[in-house]
C-alpha positions in Angstrom: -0.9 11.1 -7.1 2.5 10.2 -9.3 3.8 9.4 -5.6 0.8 6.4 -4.8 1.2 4.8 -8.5 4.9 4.4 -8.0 4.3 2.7 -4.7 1.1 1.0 -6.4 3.5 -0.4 -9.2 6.4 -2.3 -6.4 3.8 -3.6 -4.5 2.4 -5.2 -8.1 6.1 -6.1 -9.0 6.8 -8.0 -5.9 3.8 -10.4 -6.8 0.3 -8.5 -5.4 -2.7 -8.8 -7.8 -4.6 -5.4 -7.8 -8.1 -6.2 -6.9 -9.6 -2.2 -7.1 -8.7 0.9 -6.9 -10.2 4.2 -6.2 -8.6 7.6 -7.2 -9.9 10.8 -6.0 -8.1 13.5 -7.7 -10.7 15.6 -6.3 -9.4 14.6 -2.9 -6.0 15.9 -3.0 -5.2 13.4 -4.9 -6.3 10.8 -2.3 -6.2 7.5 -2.9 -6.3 3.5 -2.4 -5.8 0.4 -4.1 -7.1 -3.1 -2.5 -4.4 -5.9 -3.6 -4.1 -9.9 -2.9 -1.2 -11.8 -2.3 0.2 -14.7 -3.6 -2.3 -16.9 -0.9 -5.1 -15.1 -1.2 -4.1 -12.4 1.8 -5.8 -9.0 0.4 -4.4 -5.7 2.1 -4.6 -2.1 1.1 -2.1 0.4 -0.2 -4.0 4.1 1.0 -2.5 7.0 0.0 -3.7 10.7 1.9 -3.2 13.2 -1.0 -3.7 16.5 1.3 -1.1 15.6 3.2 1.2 13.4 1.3 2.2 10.3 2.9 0.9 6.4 2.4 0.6 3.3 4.6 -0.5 -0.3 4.0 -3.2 -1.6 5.9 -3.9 -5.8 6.1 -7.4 -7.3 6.5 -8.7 -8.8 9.4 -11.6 -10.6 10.7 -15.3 -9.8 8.5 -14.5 -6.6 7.1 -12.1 -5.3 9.4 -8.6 -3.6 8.4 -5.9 -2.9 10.5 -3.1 -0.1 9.8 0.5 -0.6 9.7 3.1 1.7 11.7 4.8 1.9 7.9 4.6 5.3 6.6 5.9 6.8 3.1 6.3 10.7 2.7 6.0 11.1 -1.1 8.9 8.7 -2.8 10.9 11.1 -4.4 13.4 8.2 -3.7 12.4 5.0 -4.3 15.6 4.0 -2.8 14.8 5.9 0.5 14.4 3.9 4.3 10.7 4.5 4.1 9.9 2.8 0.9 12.2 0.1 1.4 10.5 -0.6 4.9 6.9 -0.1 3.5 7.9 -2.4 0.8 9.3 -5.2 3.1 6.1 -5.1 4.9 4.2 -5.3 1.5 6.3 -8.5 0.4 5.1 -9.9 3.9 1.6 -9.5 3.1 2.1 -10.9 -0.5 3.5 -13.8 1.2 0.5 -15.1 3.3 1.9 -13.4 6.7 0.8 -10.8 8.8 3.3 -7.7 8.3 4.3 -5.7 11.8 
């Protein structure tokens, strides 16, 4: 779970208000945080504890969310390719855009 609060925490430093958040520690360690953006965009930060990797997903029409091709295997660098992408796509989302 140390992995998804370090993501959890950048996304919240690049501007994203954390709405809720749901930890299952029974789960793995599964979790997932909803957060908004700057103009209101929410979008979710999930995080798969069994087998270790998190991906954003952005809202869509009614209650609709759609995944994004970003994927983070733990963050043992927060310097790594992966997080750097995942959190480029994050700032998107902050920003009032749709990420790709």
């Amino acid at each position: 779970m140390r992995d998804y609060i370090v993501l959890r925490e950048e996304i919240m430093r690049l501007g994203a208000s954390l709405i809720e958040e749901h930890l299952h520690p029974e789960s793995f360690g599964s979790a997932y945080a909803v957060l908004q953006g700057i103009g209101g965009q929410r979008f979710r930060l999930i995080w798969d504890g069994k087998e270790g990797y998190g991906f954003l997903e952005s809202s869509g029409p009614g209650d609709t969310w759609h995944d994004l091709p970003q994927r983070v295997y733990g963050t043992s660098s927060i310097q790594s390719r992966q997080v750097a992408e995942l959190l480029s796509a994050a700032k998107v989302l902050i920003n009032g855009s749709v990420a790709v």
